[in-house]
Structures are given as structure tokens and as C-alpha cells.
C-alpha positions as CSV (number, residue, x, y, z in Angstrom):
1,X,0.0,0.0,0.0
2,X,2.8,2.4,1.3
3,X,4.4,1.7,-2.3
4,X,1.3,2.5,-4.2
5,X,1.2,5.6,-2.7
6,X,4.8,6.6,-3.7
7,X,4.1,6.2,-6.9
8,X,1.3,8.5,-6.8
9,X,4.4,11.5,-5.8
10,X,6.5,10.3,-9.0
11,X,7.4,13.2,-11.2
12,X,5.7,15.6,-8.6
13,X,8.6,16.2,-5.5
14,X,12.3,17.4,-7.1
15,X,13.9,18.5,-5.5
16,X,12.8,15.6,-2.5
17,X,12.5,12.2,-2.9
18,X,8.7,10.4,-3.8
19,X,7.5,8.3,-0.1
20,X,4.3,6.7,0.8
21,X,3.5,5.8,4.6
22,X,0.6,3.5,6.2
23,X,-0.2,3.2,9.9
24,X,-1.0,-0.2,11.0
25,X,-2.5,-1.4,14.3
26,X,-4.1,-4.6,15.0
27,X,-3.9,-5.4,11.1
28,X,-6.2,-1.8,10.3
29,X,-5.0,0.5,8.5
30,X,-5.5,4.1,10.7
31,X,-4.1,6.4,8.2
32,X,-2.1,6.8,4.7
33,X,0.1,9.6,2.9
34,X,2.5,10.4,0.4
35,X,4.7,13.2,-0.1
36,X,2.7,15.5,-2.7
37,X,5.4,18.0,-3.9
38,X,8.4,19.9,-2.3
39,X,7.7,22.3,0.8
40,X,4.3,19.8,2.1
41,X,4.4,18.0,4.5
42,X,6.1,14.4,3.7
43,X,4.8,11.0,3.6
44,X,5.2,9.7,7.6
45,X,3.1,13.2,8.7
46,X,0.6,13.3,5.8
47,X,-0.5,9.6,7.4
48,X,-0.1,10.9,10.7
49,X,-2.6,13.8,10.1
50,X,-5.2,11.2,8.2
51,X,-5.4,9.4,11.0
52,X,-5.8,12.2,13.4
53,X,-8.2,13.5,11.0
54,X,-10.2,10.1,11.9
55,X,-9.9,10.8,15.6
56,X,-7.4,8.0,16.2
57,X,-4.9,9.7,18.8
58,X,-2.6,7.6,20.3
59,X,0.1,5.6,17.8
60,X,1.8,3.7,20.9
61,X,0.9,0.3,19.6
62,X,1.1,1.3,15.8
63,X,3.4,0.1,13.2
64,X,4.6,3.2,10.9
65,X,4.9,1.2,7.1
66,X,7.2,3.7,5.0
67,X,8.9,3.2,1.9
68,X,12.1,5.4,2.8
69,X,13.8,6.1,6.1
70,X,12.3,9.3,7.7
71,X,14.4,12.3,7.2
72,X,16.5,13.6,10.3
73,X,17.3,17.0,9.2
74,X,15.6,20.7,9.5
75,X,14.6,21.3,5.7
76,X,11.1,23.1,4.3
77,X,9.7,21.0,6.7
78,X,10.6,19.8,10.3
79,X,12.4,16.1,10.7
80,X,10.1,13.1,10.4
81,X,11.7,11.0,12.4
82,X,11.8,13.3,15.4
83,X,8.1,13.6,14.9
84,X,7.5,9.4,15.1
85,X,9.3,9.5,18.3
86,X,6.8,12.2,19.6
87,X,4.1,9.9,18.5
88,X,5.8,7.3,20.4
89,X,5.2,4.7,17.3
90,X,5.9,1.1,18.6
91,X,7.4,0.1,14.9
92,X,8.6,1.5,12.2
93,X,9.1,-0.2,8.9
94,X,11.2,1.1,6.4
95,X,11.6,0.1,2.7
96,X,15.5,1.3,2.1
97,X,17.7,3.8,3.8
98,X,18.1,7.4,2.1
99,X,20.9,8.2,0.0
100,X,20.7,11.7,1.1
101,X,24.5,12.2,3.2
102,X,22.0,14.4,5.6
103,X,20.1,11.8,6.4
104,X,22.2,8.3,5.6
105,X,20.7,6.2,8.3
106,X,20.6,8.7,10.9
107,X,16.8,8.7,10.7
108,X,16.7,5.3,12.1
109,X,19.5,6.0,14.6
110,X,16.9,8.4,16.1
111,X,14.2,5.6,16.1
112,X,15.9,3.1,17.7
113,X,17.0,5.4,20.0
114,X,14.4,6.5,21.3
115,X,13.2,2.6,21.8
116,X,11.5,2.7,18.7
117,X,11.5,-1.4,17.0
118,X,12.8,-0.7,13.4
119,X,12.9,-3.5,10.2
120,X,14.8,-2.0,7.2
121,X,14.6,-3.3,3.9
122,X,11.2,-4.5,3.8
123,X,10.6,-4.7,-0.2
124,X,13.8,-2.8,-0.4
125,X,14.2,-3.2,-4.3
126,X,11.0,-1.5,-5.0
127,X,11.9,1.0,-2.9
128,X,14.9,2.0,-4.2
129,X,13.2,2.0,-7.7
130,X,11.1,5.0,-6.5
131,X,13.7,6.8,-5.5
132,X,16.5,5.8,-8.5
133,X,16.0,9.4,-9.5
134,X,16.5,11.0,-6.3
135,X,20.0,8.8,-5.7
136,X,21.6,10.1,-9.1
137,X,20.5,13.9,-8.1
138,X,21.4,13.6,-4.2
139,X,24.9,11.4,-5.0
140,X,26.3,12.7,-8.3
141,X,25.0,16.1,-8.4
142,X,23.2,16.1,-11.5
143,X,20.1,15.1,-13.0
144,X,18.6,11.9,-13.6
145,X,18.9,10.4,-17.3
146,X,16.5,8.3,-18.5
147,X,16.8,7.2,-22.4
148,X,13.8,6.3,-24.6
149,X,13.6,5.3,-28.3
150,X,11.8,3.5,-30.4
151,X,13.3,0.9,-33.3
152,X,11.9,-1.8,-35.7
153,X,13.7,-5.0,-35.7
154,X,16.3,-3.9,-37.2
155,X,17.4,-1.2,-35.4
156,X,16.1,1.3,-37.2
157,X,13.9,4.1,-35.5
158,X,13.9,6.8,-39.1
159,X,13.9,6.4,-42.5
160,X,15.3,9.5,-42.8
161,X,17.0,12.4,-40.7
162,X,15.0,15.1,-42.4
163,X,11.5,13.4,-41.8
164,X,9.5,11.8,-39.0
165,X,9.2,8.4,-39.2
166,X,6.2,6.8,-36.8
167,X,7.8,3.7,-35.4
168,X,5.6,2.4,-32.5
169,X,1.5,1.8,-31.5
170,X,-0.2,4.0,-29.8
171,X,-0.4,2.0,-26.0
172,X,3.9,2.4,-26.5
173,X,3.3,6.2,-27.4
174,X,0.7,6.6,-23.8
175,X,3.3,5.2,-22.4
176,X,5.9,7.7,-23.8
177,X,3.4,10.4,-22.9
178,X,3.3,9.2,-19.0
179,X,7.0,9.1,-18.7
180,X,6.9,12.8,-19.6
181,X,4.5,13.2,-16.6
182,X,7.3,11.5,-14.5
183,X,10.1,13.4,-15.5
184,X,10.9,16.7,-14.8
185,X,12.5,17.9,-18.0
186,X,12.6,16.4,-21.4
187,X,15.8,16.9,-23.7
188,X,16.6,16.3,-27.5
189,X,18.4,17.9,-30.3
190,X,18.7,19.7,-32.8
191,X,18.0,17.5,-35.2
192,X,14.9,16.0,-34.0
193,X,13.5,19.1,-33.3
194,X,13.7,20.3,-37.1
195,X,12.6,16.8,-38.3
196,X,9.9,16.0,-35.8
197,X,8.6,19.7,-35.1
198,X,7.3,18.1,-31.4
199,X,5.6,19.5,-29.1
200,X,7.1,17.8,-26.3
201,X,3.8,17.4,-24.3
202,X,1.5,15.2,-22.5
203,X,-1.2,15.2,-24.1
204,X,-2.5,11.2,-23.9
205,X,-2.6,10.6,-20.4
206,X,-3.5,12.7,-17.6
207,X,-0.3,14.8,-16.5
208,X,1.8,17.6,-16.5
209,X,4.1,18.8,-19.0
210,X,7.7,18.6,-18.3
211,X,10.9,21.4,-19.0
212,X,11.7,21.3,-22.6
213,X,15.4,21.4,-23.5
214,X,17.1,21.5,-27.0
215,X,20.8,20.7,-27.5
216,X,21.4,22.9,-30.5
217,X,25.5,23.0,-30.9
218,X,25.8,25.6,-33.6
219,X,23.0,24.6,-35.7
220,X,21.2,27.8,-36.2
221,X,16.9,26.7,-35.7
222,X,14.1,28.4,-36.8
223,X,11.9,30.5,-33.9
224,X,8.7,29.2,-35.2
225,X,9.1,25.8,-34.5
226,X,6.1,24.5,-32.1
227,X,7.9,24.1,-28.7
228,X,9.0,28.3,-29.3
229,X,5.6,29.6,-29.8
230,X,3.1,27.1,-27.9
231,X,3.5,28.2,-24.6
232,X,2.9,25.2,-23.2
233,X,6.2,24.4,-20.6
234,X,9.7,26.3,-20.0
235,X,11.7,26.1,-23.0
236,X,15.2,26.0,-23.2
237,X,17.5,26.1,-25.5
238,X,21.6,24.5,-24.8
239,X,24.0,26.2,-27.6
240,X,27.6,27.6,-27.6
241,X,26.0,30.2,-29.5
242,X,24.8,33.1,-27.9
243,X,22.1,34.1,-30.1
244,X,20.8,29.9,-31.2
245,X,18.0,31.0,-33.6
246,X,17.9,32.3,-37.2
247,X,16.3,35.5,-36.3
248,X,15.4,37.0,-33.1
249,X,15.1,34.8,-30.4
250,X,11.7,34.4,-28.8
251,X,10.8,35.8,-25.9
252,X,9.5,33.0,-24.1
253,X,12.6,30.9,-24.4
254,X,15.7,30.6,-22.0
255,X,18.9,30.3,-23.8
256,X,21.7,28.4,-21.9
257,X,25.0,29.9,-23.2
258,X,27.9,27.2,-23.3
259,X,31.2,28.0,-23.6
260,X,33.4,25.2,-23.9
261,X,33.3,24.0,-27.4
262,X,31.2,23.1,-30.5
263,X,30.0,20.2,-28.7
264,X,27.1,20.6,-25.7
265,X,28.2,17.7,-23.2
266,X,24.7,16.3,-22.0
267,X,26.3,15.9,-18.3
268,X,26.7,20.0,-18.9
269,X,22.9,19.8,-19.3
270,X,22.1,17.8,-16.9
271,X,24.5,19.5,-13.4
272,X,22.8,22.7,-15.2
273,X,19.0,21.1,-14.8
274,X,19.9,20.2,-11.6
275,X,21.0,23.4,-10.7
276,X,18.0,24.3,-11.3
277,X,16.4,21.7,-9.0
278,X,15.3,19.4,-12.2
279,X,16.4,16.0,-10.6
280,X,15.1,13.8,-13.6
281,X,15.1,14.4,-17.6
282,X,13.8,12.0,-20.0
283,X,16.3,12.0,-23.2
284,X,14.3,11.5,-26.4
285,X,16.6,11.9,-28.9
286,X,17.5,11.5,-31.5
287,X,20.4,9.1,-32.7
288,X,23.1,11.7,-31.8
289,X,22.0,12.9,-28.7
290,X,21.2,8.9,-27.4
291,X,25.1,8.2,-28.8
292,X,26.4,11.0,-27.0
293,X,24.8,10.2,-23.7
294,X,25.5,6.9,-23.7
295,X,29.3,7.9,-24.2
296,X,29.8,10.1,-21.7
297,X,28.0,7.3,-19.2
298,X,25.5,9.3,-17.8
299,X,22.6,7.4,-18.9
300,X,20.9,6.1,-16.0
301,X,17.8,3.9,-17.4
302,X,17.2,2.9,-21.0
303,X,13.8,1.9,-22.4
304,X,14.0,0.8,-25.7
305,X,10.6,0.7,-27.8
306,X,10.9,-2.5,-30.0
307,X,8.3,-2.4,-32.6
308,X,7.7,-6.1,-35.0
309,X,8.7,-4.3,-38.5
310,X,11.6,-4.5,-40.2
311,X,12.6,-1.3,-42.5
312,X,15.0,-1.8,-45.6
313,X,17.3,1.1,-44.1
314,X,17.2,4.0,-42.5
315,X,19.0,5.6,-38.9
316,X,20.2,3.5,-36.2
317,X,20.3,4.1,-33.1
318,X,22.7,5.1,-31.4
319,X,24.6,7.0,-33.7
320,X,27.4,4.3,-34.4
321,X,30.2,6.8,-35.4
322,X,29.5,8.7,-32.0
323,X,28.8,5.5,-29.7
324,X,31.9,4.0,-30.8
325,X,34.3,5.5,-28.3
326,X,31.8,4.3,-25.6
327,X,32.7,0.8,-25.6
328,X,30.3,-2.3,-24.9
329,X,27.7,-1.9,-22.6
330,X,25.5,-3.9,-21.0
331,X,21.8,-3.7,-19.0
332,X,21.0,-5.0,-15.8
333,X,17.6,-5.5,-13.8
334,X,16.2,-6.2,-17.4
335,X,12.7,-5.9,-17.5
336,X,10.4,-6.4,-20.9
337,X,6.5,-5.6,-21.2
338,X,4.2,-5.9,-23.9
339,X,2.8,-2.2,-25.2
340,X,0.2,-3.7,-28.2
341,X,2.0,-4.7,-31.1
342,X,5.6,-3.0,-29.3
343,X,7.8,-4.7,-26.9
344,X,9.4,-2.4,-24.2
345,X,12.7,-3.5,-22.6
346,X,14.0,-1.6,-19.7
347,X,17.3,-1.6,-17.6
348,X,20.1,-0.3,-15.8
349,X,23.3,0.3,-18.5
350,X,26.5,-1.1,-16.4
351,X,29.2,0.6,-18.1
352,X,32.6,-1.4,-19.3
């Protein structure tokens, strides 16, 4: 249950972690919560306030169910743990420790001393999924990369690089839509943006729509492409140049001024995103821009579109001429689902 409600915080809490919590006595459930979004209360005091809310007052023989370690630490909002001991909670079961060096285990060092029974690890690999996001952001002090493309058999996801080629069904492209909703910023290039024209939205599921980011390099774009003049999300636009467009830049769109070379690093992007508090992007493409993150190993999770057609030629991807300095890589914690007619794999890239 506690894990059910996590899920409903994913995409919703950057800078903080998702977290559901249950309170449990005598096998009834007295109250439930996740954390909603950054600066609200979080998961542990949203279920103690539904339970008060039903009149139920004293927690001294109720188990606390919570998918990550209560937080120890003064933030936006006052220290959950120190808050379970005040409800003088018999048990408190947490689903993984936080990766957060503030916090590192120092939550439960509070429970337990306080007399508080503690179990760690309780569906610990679930709970780490939630927060996989959160680790990369908190850890490595940049944003979260998640890579998604579609391909035929073959390995091809465009006929061409000029023109849009529509690879997968439309359950695979909900699905694309609701990782959107669950990721803080979206990010392609240059190229797909003049072959595609997207709109970058979410727009078949119920959602939000995430940052939009182009990696330009010193390919000059057109300001009337949708993503300029929609309105729809923060736009932004990566580029050593200082002035990205051909013509004047619009006036809805952040440019991001890089300085170093020709070539936009995507880690550049994504300690920038995550200065910004942006703690998980969702690359997109296209060949280049999957090659290049791939490369510089800051992919974090791949799902791969498979779709059961097999074109005569076309683009790869990744871009082999850039993806060939990156070596073999391989996925772990493979997962594969059926999406209609499309097969999605998933995994973790282990780098060689």
C-alpha cells in the first residue's frame, strides 16, 4: 500500500524524494500519505494527520509502514523521524535507507533510540526504484537520465533524418506520454526538433508537461518551430551560441550559453538542470544525442521501444560513429513488457 502511494508522488517532488507511509495497528490500517510535492508536509506526517483527522490519537501500539527512512534533518519541513518518536510509534518499517548524506541512516538511529522497533529493507528493491532518480540527483550532483527510443527489428527508429518516421503503437506512445508526466525535464536535439517539429507534451494521459530542452550546438533553428511559440512548458535552449536562432530569439525561451566548445556535453545539461532543481530528464533523442549520452555514461535507465517491423534502411540508433568511443555496454535489472503490437525493454546500463 505504502508503495502505491509513492508512486502517486513520482514526477511531482524534485527536488525531494517520492515516499508513501501507512499506519498499522491490530492489522487496520489508521491512516495513509504520500509526499505530494516539495515544501508539504512528507509522507510519515501526511499519514499521521489522516489518522488524526479520523480521531485516532494515540500511535503507541502502531506500526509506521514507509517506503524510505524518515528524514532527520531541518529542511522546508521539520524532521520526520523526530516527529515518530513524539508519536511514540511502537514500529517503524522502512523500505531502504536514504541516500541523502544528511540523512544516511541517521533517521533510524533516532528511532531506535528513542526505543522505537525498526525493520529495514522491507521490499527494499521497489523502494529503491522509486527513488533511483532522487539517488543520481542527491549522489552525483546532477540530474537523472532516462533514455527512450523507439526501433523496428532492425534497429532502425527513421527512414530519414530530415522526416518523422512513426515507429511504434499507440499503447507504446501513452506510455511515452506518461513518462513525460514523470520526468521533470525532457531533452533532444537539434535534429529532431527540425525533423519532428514536437511539441514535447502530455497530451494522452492525464499529466503535466515537463521542462523542454534542446541541444542545438551551432545549428542555427528556426523560432517558429512549435515548442517556441506554444506556450505550453519552460523552454530551453543549450548552444555555444549566444544568439541559437535564425532570427530573433523568442521571448518565451531561456537560452543556456555554453562556452566550452562546438559540442554541448549532455552531463553540462544535466548538473545545469539540476541546478536548477530538475532532478530527472527524459532523453528522447534523436540518434546523436542517445550516442552522445550513452558515451559520456551518464545514462541512467534505457527503455528501448521494440516495434515487429523491419525497414529496408534508415538511422540507427545510437549513432554508431559517436557510440563508438563508448565501448560495450550492457543492462542490468532487465525488465520487458508488452505495449500492443511494441515490446518495451527496460534496464540499468553497467558501463565497461
Amino acid at each position: 500500500v505504502a508503495l502505491r502511494l509513492a508512486r502517486k508522488g513520482v514526477g511531482r517532488t524534485s527536488p525531494n524524494p517520492p515516499a508513501g507511509a501507512v499506519i498499522v495497528k491490530n492489522g487496520e490500517i489508521l491512516g495513509r500519505g504520500y509526499h505530494r510535492r516539495a515544501g508539504l508536509p512528507h509522507a510519515e506526517i501526511e499519514a499521521i494527520n489522516d489518522a488524526l483527522s479520523c480521531g485516532v490519537s494515540d500511535f503507541s501500539d502502531a506500526t509506521m509502514y514507509v517506503t524510505l527512512e524518515p528524514c532527520s534533518h531541518w529542511g522546508r519541513t521539520p524532521p520526520c523521524a523526530v516527529r515518530l518518536v513524539e508519536e511514540r510509534f511502537r514500529r517503524v518499517v522502512v523500505g531502504t535507507i536514504d541516500p541523502n548524506p544528511k540523512v544516511a541512516g541517521r533517521g533510524i538511529e533516532i528511532l531506535r533510540d528513542a526505543g522505537i522497533e525498526v525493520t529495514v529493507g522491507v521490499c527494499e528493491d521497489k523502494a529503491r526504484r522509486l527513488i533511483e532518480p532522487f539517488s543520481v540527483f542527491i549522489t552525483k550532483k546532477r540530474a537523472y537520465c532516462a533514455l527512450k527510443y523507439a526501433q523496428t527489428i532492425n534497429g532502425i527508429i527513421s527512414l530519414s533524418r530530415d522526416e518523422q518516421t512513426i515507429v511504434s503503437g499507440e499503447r507504446a506512445h501513452r506510455f511515452v506520454h506518461r513518462l513525460r508526466d514523470t520526468h521533470d525535464a525532457v531533452i533532444i536535439g537539434a535534429g529532431t526538433l527540425l525533423a519532428d517539429d514536437p511539441a514535447l507534451t502530455v497530451r494522452l494521459v492525464r499529466g503535466r508537461n515537463p521542462v523542454r530542452v534542446v541541444i542545438a550546438g551551432r545549428r542555427k533553428i528556426p523560432p517558429q518551430m512549435r515548442i517556441f511559440t506554444d506556450g505550453a512548458a519552460r523552454t530551453i535552449v543549450v548552444s555555444p551560441s549566444k544568439n541559437p536562432f535564425d532570427g530573433t530569439p523568442p521571448k518565451s525561451v531561456e537560452i543556456w550559453h555554453y562556452e566550452g566548445s562546438d559540442y554541448v556535453p549532455v552531463e553540462y545539461v544535466l548538473r545545469r538542470l539540476a541546478d536548477e532543481g530538475i532532478m530527472s530528464a527524459l532523453c528522447e533523442g534523436g540518434a546523436k544525442i542517445a550516442a552522445a549520452a550513452l558515451a559520456e555514461r551518464v545514462v541512467d535507465r534505457v527503455y528501448v521501444i521494440i516495434n515487429p517491423r523491419i525497414f529496408p534502411g534508415g538511422v540507427h540508433c545510437p549513432d554508431e560513429e559517436i557510440f563508438a568511443r563508448a565501448g560495450v555496454i550492457s543492462l542490468t535489472d532487465v525488465e520487458y513488457k508488452k505495449l500492443g503490437e511494441d515490446i518495451l525493454l527496460t534496464g540499468r546500463p553497467v558501463y565497461g
